[in-house]
N, C-alpha and C positions, 0 to 999 in steps of 0.2 A: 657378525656377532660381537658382543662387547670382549674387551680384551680378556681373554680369561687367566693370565696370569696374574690380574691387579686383582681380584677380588673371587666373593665367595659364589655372587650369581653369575651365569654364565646367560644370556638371554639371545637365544635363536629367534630371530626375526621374522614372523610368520608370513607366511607366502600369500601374495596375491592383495589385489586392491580393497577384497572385501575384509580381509584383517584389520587395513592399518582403519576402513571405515568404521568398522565396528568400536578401532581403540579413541577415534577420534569423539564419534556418538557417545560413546561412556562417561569418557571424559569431560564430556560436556555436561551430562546428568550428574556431574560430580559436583561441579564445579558450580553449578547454577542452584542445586539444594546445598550445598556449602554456603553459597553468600545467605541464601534463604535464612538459614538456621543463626549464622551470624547478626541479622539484622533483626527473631525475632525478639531481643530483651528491647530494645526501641522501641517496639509498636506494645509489648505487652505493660510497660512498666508503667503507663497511663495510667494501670487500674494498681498494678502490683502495688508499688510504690504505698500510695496510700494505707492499701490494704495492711502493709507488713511494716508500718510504720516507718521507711524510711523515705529523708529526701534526694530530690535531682541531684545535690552533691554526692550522697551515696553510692548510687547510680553512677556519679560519672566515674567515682573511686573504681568500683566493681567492672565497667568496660575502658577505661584505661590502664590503669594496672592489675586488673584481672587477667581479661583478654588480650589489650592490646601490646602490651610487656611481655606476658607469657609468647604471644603467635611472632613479635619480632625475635626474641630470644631464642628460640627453639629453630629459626628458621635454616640453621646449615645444620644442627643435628635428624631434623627431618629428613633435608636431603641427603645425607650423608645416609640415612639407615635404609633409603631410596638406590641408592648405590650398589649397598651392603646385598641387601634383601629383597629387591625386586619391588617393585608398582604394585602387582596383586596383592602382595601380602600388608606391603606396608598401610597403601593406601585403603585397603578392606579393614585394619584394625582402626585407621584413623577414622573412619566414615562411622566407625560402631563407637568408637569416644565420642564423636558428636551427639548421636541420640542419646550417650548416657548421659552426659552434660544437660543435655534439653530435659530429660523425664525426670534428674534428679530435681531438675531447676524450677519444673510445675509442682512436686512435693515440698516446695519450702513451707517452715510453718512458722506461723506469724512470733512476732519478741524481735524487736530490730535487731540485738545484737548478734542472736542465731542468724536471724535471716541473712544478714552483712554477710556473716562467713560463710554462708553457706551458697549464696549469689559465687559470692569471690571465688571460693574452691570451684564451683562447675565452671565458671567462665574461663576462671583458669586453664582446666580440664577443656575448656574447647579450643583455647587457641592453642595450644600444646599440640593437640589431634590435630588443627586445622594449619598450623605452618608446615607440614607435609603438603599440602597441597600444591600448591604453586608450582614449587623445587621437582617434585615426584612426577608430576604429571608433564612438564618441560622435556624430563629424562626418559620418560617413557616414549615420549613422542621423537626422541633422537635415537632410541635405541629401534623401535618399529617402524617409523614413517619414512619412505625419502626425503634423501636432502632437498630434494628440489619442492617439495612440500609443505618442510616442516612450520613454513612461518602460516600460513593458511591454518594448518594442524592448532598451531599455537595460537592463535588469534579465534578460531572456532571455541574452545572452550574458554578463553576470556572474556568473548563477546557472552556465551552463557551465563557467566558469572553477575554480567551486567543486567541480564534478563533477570536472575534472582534477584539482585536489588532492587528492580523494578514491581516485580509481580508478589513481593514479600509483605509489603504492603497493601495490595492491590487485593488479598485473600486470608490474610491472619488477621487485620483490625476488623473487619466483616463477622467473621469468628471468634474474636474476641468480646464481641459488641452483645452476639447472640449466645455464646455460653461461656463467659469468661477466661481471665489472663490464664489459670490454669490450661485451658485447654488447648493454648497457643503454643504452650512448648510439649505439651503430650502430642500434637497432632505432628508437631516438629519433630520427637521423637519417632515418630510411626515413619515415617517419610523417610529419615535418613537410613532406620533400621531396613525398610522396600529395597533404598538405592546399593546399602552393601551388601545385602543379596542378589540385588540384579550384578554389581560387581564381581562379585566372588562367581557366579554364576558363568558370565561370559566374557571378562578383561582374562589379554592372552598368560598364558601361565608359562613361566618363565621354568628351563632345565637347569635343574643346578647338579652339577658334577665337580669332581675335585680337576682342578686345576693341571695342569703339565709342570708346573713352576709353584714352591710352596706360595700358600695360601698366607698372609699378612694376618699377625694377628688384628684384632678387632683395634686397640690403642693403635698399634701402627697404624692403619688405615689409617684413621680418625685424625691422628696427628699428619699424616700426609693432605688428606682435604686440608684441613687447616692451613696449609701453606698455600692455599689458593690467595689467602688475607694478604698476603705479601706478591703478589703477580699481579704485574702493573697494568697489563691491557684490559684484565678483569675489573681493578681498581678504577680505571679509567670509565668505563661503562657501567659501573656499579654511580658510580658519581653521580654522572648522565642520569640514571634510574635515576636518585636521589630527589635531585631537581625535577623532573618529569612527576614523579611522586605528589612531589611537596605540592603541582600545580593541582593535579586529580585531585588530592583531598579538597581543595581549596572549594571546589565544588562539591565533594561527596557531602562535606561537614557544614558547610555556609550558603548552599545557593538556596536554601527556602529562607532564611534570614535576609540574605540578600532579596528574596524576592517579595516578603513582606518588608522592608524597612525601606527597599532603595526603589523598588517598584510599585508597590501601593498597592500588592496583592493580598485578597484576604489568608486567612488557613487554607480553607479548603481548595481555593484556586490555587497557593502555592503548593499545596502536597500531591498537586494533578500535574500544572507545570514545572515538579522540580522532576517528574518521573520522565519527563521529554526528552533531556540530554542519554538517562538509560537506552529507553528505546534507540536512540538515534545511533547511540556507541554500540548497541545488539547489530544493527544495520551495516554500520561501516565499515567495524573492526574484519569480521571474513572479507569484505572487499577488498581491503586493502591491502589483508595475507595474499590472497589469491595473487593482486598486484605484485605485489614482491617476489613472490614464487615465480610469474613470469617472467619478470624482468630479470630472474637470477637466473633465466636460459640462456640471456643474449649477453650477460658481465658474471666478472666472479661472482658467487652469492652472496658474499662478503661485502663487497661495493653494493651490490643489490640491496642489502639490508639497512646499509649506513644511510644510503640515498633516501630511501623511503622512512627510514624514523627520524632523519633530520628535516623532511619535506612537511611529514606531518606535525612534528613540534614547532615549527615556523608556521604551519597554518593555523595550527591553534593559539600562536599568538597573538597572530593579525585578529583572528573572529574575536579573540579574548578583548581587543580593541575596539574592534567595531563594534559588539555587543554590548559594551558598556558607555557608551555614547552616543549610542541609538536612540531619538525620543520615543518611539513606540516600544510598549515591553514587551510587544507580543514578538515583533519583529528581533528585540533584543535576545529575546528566550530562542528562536531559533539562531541565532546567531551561534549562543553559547551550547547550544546543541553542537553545532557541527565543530565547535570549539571541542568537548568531550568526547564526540567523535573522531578526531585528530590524533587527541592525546590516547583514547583508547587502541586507536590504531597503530600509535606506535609500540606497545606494547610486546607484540607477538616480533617485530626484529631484536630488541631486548633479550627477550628468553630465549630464542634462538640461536641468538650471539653468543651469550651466557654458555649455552650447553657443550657450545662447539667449542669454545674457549675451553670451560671443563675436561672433556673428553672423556675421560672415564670415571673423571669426578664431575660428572655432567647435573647431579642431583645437586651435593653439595656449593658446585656452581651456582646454581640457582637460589640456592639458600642465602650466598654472599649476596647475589644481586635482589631480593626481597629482604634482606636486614635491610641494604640502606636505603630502599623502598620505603619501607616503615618508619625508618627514622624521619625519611625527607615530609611522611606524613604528620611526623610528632611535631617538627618544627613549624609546620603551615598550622595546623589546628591551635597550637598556641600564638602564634606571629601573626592572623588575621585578626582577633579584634581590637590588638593593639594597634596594627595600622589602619584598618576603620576610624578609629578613634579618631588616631591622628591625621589620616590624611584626606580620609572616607572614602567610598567603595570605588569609586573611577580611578581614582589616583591606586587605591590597592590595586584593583584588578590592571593595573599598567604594571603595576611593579610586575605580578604574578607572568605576565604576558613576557617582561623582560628574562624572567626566567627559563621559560620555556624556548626563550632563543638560547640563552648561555645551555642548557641541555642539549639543544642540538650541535651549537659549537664545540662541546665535548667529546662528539664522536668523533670528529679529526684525529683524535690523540688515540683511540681506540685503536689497535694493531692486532688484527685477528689469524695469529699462527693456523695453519691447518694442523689437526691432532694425526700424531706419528700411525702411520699405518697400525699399528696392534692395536691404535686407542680407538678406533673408526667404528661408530656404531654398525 
């Protein structure tokens, strides 16, 4: 159980294989209507936009410094109250901010400068709710799963996550087409409101009892994560994220630009083949856990971890290569498939690494390594169409490819202490 001297929950590790099944299955239902609901002001704003008088600049105002400020921001006080208060609770209140956000976000009413603020406040309000996610869900799965599991555990609801972005569009512009943008975030609201009741319903429920050793108050606590920002092997693999990041966005935000401008794809073929790389990262990402998990029967799991997220960012450099100087784009687009596939896969030793590093601030852990997650995403979304520009898309996507090797050579420096017997999930 978690150490109960450091904090206020105390979390008994439910018996048997069909527990940690059940936390993994959840979590994945989390994780995959999280992306869902995050991606629906993209597909809705087609129509919103117009309607409520404002423009794509608005809009990009509204999901990046709404959302995407608010959910980097928030992302170690999330896990930090992940720590504090257990997965069930925390993650059940965050899952009911998302549907508020969605259903307040279908009642907007038209006058741009209401509607401005009033975009701004829900999205706000979702990445707030939704930077729990990541962090909480990482800690839950080091508090209940074996360790010889966990990277599988963590890779299963990341691969989810990727299924959402795939299938968010694949069923809300459908919906949107036949009864309007309103309905795309009311239907979004019904959906997440289902999933935190399937939550609250059946994620394990944590004993909280008073401690042997006083209990910290809540600053202290909070000030003790905080000195995760100063602990170097975390720093070090936090980095590694960063870059690893910076590469994922390069694709989440540019590969349908990239696939109309550099491939000579219409719309509608680029918004089928930009959904390719999802699927494919749905596919790979648990394969690779699973990978890792075995390979950490025959080496520490620590080497086990390093081996396999530096194998994978190396491969996704080379495909990042090969795929953009492919003359066929069909053959190109599966390249940069198994390229996202790569990088998605290394994901789950990341969080992994993270929580273990953490220990008892295994939430807040996570939180450090998803800030500069975010951050290495803010820097790509702005730094690619300037070097488009300048260099255009082969020459970028080398630079980007270059990256992903410096990611993986950062994990050398990565020094993964084992947590002191009391702190041992």
């Amino acid at each position: 159980m978690a150490g109960a001297s450091h904090g206020v929950t105390v979390v008994e590790r439910p018996e048997g294989v069909a527990s940690s099944t059940r936390l993994i299955v959840l979590l994945a239902l989390v994780a995959l209507v999280g992306y869902a609901l995050r991606s629906n002001i993209a597909i809705a704003q087609e129509f919103m936009a117009p309607e409520l008088g404002l423009t794509m600049g608005d809009m990009g105002l509204v999901s990046a410094w709404g959302f995407q400020f608010a959910y980097a921001l928030f992302q170690i006080p999330g896990g930090f109250l992940g720590d504090r208060y257990g997965a069930r609770i925390v993650l059940g209140i965050a899952i009911l901010g998302w549907s508020l956000a969605s259903l307040v976000s279908g009642l907007v009413t038209t006058g741009a400068g209401m509607a401005f603020a009033t975009l701004f406040a829900t999205r706000a309000l979702l990445g707030v709710t939704q930077a729990a996610t990541y962090p909480v869900a990482s800690m839950a799965i080091s508090h209940h799963v074996p360790e010889h599991q966990r990277v599988t555990a963590n890779a299963s609801y990341i691969a989810a996550s990727t299924l959402g972005s795939a299938l968010a569009p694949l069923t809300l512009a459908p919906l949107m087409v036949r009864t309007g943008w309103r309905e795309v975030f009311f239907a979004s609201a019904l959906v997440g409101l289902v999933t935190a009741l399937v939550w609250f319903a059946y994620a394990p429920r944590e004993k909280v009892r008073s401690a042997s050793a006083p209990v910290p108050l809540l600053g202290q606590q909070f000030k003790d994560a905080l000195r995760l920002l100063k602990h170097r092997p975390l720093l070090w693999l936090s980095t590694s994220y960063l870059l690893h990041s910076a590469v994922y966005f390069v694709f989440v935000f540019w590969l349908f630009r990239y696939l109309t401008e550099a491939r000579g794809f219409g719309v509608l073929a680029s918004g089928m083949w930009a959904s390719v790389p999802n699927f494919m990262a749905f596919l790979a990402a648990p394969l690779i856990g699973l990978g890792a998990d075995r390979l950490s029967r025959r080496v520490v799991p620590a080497t086990a971890r390093r081996w396999v997220a530096m194998a994978c960012l190396v491969t996704a450099a080379a495909f990042v290569l090969i795929g953009a100087n492919l003359p066929s784009a069909y053959l190109a687009m599966v390249a940069l498939g198994v390229s996202v596939g790569c990088i998605t896969g290394a994901e789950a030793p990341f969080w992994t690494t993270a929580t273990t590093i953490g220990a008892k601030h295994a939430g807040a852990a996570g939180g450090v390594l998803n800030l500069m997650g975010n951050l290495g995403g803010v820097l790509s979304i702005w730094l690619v169409p300037l070097m488009r520009d300048a260099w255009g898309w082969t020459w970028m996507l080398a630079f980007w490819a270059g990256i992903a090797v410096l990611a993986a050579l950062l994990w050398l420096a990565v020094r993964i202490d084992p947590p002191e017997a009391g702190d041992q999930a």
